[in-house]
DOSEDO-61512 format. One record per residue (C-alpha): residue number from 1; x, y, z. Coordinates in Angstrom, 2 decimals. Example, Ala and Ser with C-alpha at 12.3 -4.5 7.8 and 13.67 -1.06 7.14 Angstrom:
@pos=1 X=12.30 Y=-4.50 Z=7.80
@pos=2 X=13.67 Y=-1.06 Z=7.14
This chain:
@pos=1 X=-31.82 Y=18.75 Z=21.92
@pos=2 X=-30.02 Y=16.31 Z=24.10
@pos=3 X=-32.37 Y=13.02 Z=26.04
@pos=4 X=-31.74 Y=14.57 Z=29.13
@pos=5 X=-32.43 Y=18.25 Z=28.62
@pos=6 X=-35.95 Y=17.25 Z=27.03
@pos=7 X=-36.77 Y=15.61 Z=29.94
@pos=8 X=-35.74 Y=18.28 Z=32.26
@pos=9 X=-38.12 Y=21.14 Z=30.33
@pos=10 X=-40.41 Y=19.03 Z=30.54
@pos=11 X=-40.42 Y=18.64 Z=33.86
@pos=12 X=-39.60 Y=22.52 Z=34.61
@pos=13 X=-39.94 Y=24.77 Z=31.63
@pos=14 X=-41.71 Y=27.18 Z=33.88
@pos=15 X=-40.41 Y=26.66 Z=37.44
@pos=16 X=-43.07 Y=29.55 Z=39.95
@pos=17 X=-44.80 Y=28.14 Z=42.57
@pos=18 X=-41.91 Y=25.89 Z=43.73
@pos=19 X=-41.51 Y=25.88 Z=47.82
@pos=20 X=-37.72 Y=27.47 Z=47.52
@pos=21 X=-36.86 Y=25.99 Z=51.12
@pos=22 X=-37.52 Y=22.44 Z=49.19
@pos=23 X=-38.50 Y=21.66 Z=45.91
@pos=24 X=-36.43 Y=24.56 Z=44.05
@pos=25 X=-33.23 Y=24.85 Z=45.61
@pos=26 X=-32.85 Y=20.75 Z=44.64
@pos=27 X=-33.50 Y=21.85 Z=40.91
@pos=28 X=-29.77 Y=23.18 Z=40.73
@pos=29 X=-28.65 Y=19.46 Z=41.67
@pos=30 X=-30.65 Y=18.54 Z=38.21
@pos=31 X=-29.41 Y=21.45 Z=36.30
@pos=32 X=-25.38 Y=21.36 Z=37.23
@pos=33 X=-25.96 Y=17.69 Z=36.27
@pos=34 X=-26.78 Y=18.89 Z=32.74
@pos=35 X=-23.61 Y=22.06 Z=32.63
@pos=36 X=-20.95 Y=20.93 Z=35.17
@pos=37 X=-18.70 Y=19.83 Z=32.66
@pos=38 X=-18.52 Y=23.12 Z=31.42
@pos=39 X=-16.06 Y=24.12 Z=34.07
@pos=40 X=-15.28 Y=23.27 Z=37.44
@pos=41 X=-16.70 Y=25.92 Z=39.09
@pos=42 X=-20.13 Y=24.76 Z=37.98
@pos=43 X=-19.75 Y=20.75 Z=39.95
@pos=44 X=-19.10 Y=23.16 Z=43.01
@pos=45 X=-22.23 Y=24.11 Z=45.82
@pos=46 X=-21.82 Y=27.27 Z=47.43
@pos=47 X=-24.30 Y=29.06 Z=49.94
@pos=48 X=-27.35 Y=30.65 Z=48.66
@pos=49 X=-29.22 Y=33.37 Z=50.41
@pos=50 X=-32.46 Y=34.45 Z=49.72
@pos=51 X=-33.95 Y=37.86 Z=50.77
@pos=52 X=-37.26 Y=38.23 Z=52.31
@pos=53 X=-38.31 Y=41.05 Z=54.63
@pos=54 X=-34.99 Y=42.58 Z=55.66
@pos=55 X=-33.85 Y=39.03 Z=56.28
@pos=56 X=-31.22 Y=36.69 Z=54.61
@pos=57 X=-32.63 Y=32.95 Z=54.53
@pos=58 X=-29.07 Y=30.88 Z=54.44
@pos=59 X=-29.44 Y=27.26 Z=53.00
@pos=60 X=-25.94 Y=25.14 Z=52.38
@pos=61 X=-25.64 Y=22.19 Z=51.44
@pos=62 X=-25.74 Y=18.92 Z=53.99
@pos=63 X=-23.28 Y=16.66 Z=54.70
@pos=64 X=-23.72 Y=14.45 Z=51.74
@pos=65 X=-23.18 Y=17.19 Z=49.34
@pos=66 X=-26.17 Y=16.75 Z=47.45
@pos=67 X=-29.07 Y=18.12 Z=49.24
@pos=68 X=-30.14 Y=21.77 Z=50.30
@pos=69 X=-30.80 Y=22.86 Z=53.60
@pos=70 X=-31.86 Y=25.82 Z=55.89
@pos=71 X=-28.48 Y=26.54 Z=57.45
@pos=72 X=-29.44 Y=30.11 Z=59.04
@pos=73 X=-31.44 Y=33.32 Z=59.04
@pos=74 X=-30.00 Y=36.84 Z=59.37
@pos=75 X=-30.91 Y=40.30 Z=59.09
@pos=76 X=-28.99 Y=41.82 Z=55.96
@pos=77 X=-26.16 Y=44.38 Z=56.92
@pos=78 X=-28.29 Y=47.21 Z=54.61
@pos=79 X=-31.11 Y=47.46 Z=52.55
@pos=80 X=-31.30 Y=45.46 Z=49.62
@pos=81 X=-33.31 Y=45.35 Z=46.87
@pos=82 X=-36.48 Y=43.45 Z=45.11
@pos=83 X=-34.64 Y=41.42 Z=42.57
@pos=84 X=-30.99 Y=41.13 Z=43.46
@pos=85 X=-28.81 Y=39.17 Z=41.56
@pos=86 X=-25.17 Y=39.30 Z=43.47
@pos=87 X=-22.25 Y=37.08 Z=44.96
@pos=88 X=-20.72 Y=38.31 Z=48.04
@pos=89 X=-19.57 Y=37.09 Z=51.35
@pos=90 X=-21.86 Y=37.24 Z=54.03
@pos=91 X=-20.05 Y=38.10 Z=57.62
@pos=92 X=-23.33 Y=36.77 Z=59.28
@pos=93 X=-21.99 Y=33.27 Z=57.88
@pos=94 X=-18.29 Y=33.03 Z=58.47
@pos=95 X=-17.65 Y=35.11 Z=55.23
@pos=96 X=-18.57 Y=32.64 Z=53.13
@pos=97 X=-19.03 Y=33.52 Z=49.37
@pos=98 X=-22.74 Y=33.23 Z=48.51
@pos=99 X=-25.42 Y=33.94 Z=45.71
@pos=100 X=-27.87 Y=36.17 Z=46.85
@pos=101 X=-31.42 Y=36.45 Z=45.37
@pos=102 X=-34.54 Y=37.11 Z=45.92
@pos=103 X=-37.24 Y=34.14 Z=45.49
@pos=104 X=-38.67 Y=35.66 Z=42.13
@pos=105 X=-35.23 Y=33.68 Z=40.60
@pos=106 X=-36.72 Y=30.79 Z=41.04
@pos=107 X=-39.56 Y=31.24 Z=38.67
@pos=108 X=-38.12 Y=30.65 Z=35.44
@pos=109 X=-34.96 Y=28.36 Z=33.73
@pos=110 X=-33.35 Y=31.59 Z=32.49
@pos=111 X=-33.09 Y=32.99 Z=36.92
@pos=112 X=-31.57 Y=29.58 Z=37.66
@pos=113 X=-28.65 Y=30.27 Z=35.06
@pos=114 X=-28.20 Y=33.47 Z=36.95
@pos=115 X=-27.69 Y=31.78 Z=39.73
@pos=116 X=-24.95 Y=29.68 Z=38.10
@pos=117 X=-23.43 Y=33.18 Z=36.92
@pos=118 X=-23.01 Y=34.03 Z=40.52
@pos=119 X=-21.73 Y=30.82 Z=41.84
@pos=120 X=-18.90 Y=31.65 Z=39.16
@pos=121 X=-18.03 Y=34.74 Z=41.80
@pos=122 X=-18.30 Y=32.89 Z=44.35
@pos=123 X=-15.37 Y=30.45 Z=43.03
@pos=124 X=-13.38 Y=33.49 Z=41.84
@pos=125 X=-13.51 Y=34.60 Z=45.34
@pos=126 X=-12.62 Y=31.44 Z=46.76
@pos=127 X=-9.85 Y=30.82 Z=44.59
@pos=128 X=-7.61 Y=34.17 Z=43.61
@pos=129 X=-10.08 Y=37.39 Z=43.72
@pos=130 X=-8.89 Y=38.55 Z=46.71
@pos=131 X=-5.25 Y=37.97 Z=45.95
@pos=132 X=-5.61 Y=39.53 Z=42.31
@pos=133 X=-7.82 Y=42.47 Z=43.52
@pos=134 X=-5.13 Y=43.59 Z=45.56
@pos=135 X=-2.38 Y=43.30 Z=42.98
@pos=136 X=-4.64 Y=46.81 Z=41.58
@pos=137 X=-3.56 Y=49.83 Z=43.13
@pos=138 X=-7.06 Y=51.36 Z=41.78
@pos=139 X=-8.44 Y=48.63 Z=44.38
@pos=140 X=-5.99 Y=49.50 Z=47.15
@pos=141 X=-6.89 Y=53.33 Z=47.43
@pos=142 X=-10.40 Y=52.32 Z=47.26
@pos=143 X=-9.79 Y=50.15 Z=50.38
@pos=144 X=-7.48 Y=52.72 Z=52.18
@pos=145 X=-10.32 Y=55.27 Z=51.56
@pos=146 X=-13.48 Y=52.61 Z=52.36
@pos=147 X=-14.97 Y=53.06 Z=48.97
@pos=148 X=-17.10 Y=50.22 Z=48.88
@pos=149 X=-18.67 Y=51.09 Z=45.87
@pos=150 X=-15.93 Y=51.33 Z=43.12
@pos=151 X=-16.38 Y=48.55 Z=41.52
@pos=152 X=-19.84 Y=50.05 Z=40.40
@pos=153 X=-19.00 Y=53.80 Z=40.55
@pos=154 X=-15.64 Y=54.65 Z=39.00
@pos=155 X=-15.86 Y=57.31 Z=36.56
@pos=156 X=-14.47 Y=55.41 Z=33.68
@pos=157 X=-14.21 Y=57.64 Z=30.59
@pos=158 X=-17.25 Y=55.84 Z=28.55
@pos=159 X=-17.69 Y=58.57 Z=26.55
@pos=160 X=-14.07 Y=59.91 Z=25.80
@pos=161 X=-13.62 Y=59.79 Z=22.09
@pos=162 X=-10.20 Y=57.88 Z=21.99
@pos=163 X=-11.36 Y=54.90 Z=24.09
@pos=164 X=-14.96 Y=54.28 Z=22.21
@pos=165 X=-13.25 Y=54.10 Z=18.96
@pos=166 X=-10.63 Y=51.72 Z=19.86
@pos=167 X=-12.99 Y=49.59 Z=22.23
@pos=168 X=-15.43 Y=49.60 Z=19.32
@pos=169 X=-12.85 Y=48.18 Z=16.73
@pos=170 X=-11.14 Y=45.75 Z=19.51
@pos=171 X=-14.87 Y=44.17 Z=20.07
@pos=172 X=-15.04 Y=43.97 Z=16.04
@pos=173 X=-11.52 Y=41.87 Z=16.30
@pos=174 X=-12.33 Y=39.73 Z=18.82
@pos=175 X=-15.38 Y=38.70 Z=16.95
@pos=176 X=-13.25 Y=37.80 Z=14.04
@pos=177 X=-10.01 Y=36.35 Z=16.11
@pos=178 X=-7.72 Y=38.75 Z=14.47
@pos=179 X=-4.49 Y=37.97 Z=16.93
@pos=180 X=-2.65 Y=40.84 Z=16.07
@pos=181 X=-5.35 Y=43.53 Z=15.85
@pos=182 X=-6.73 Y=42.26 Z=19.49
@pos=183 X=-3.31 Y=42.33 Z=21.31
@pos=184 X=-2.60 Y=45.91 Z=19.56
@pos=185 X=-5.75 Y=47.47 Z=20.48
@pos=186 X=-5.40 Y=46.20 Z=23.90
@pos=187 X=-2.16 Y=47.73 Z=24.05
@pos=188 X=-3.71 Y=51.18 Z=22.63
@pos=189 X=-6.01 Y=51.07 Z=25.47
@pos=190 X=-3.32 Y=50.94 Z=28.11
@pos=191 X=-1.78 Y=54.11 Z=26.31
@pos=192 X=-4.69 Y=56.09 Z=26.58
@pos=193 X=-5.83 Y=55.35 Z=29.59
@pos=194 X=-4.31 Y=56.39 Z=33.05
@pos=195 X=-3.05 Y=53.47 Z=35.21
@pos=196 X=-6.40 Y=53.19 Z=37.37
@pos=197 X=-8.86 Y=53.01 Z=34.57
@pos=198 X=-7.30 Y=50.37 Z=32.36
@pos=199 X=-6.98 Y=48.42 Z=35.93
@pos=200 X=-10.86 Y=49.21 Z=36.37
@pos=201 X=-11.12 Y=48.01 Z=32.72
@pos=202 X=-9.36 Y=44.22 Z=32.80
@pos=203 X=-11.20 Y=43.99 Z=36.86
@pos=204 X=-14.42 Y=44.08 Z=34.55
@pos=205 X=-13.62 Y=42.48 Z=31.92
@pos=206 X=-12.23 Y=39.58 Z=34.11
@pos=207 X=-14.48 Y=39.43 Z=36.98
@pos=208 X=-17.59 Y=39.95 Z=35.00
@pos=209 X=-16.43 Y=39.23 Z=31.32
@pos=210 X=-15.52 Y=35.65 Z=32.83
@pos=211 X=-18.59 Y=35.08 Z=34.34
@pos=212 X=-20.73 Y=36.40 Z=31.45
@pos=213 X=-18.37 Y=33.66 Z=28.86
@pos=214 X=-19.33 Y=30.74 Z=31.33
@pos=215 X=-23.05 Y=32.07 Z=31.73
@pos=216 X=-23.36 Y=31.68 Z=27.79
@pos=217 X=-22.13 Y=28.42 Z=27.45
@pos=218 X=-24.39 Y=27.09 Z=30.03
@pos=219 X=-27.29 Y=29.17 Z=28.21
@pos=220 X=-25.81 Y=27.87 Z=24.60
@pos=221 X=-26.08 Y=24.31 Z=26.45
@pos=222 X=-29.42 Y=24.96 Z=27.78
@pos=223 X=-30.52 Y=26.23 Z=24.33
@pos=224 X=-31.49 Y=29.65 Z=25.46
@pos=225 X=-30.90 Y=32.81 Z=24.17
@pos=226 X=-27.39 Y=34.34 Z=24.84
@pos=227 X=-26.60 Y=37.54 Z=26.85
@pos=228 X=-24.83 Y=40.40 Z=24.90
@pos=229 X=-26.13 Y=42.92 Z=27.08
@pos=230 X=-23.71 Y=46.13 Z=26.04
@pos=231 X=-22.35 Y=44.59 Z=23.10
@pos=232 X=-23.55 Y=48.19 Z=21.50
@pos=233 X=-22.43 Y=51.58 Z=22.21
@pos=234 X=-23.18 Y=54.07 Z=23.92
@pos=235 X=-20.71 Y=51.90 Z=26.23
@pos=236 X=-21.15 Y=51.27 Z=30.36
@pos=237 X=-19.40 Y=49.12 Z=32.66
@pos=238 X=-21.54 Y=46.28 Z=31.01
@pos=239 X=-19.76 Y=47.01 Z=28.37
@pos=240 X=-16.70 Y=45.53 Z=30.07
@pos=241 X=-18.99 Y=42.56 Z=30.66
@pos=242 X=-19.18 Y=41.62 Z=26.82
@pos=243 X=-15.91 Y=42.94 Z=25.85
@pos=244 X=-14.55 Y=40.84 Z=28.70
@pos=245 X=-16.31 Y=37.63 Z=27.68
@pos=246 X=-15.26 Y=37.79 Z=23.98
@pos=247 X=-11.70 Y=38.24 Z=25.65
@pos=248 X=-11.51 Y=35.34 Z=27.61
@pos=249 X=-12.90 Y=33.18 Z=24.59
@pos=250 X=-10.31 Y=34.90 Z=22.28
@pos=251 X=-7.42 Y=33.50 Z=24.58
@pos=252 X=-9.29 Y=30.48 Z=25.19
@pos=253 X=-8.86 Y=29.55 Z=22.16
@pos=254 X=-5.17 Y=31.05 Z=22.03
@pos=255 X=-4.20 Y=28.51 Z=25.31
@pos=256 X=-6.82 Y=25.66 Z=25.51
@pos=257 X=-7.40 Y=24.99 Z=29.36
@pos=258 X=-6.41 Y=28.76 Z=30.31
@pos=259 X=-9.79 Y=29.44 Z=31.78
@pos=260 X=-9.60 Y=26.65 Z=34.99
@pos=261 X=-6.40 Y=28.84 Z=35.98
@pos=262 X=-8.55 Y=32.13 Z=36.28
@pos=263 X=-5.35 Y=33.70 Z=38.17
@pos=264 X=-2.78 Y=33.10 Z=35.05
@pos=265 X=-6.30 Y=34.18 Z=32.76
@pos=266 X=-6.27 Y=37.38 Z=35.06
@pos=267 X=-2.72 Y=38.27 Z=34.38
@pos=268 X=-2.96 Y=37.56 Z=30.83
@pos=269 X=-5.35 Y=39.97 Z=30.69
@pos=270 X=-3.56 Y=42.55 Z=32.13
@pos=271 X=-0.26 Y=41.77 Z=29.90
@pos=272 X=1.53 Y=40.55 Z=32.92
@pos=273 X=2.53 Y=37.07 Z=31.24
């Protein structure tokens, strides 16, 4: 364990009780000091609102870059739930990309790397998501039809027999960094799906898959346990979320550097380069 990280669970193993409005926004200053190497995303600030009573509690950064501060408070656009964990832009604040959460985050190390996780949205939307979400035509119909919800309601075959066998092996490949099996088996995949689900697939796997690979090097860094959630089957979108994180170290290692061009990671992805 590193000087610097002993010091800082010392300080803040267990982090409840903190005054969010002060003492516990300024923790993420300590912590990006400790991951922001880890890729640019993470020596970025971005909004953070907090939810309390129907409200959104907006604090930005100040001038200096290096302080938070209570920038605004709105009422959310629709109910939203104890225990949110999202990235979105908020139209009540010039549609800015922010992490929204409720103040329970702030009670332990492991909420703060969640908060880090969403940050990672919040520079994929600031950088190329919009641009590469409308390069999907399953994303375009959902727009033309305001489904809102299709990034967590698609009826992606989980449970067809073709795609858990293959997805099963392909996770087994990319464990072992068999080149050939995991560019084959991504290729099966596009067979047997229809054009819209293997879109829905690689929009997982990259949007999510991403953020899950950078979310495990900052817990590897933070020695904490690592998220696999839906490494096993029976398989979900969080599926697409480990799948899509093994992926994007796979091809890491394949191009060294590929993952601070997250648009040219995208289209590798999808086999478009």
């Amino acid at each position: 364990m590193s000087t610097e990280l002993r010091q800082y669970r010392r300080r803040s193993i267990r982090l409840k009780g903190y005054d969010y409005r002060g003492d516990s926004l300024q923790k993420l200053f300590e912590i990006q000091s400790l991951i922001g190497d880890i890729h640019p995303f993470l020596n970025r600030t971005f909004p953070v609102a907090i939810v309390e009573g129907g409200q959104f509690l907006i604090f930005d950064t100040d001038s200096s870059g290096t302080r938070y501060i209570f920038v605004k408070q709105a009422p959310t656009p629709m109910p939203i739930p104890q225990g949110v964990r999202a990235a979105f832009p908020l139209e009540c604040y010039g549609g800015k990309a922010a992490c929204v959460v409720t103040g329970d985050v702030f009670d332990l190390l492991e909420g703060y790397v969640t908060i880090f996780h969403e940050f990672i949205h919040c520079g994929q939307y600031e950088t190329c998501e919009v641009k590469v979400k409308q390069s999907l035509g399953i994303a375009r119909q959902a727009q033309a039809e305001n489904d809102f919800m299709w990034e967590l309601e698609y009826p992606f075959p989980y449970a067809a027999t073709q795609f858990k066998e293959i997805y099963a092996v392909l996770m087994e490949a990319l464990e072992r960094d068999q080149t050939g099996p995991v560019v084959e088996l991504h290729r099966q995949l596009k067979q047997i799906l229809t054009t819209g689900e293997f879109e829905y697939m690689v929009w997982q796997e990259w949007k999510e898959g991403f953020a899950r690979y950078i979310e495990n090097r900052i817990r590897r860094r933070l020695e904490l346990e690592e998220n696999h959630r839906g490494r096993e089957a029976p398989y979900t979108r969080v599926s697409f979320y480990e799948g899509g994180s093994k992926l994007v170290e796979f091809l890491e290692k394949q191009e060294p550097g590929l993952i601070n061009d997250i648009e040219t990671l995208f289209n590798r992805m999808i086999g478009k380069s």
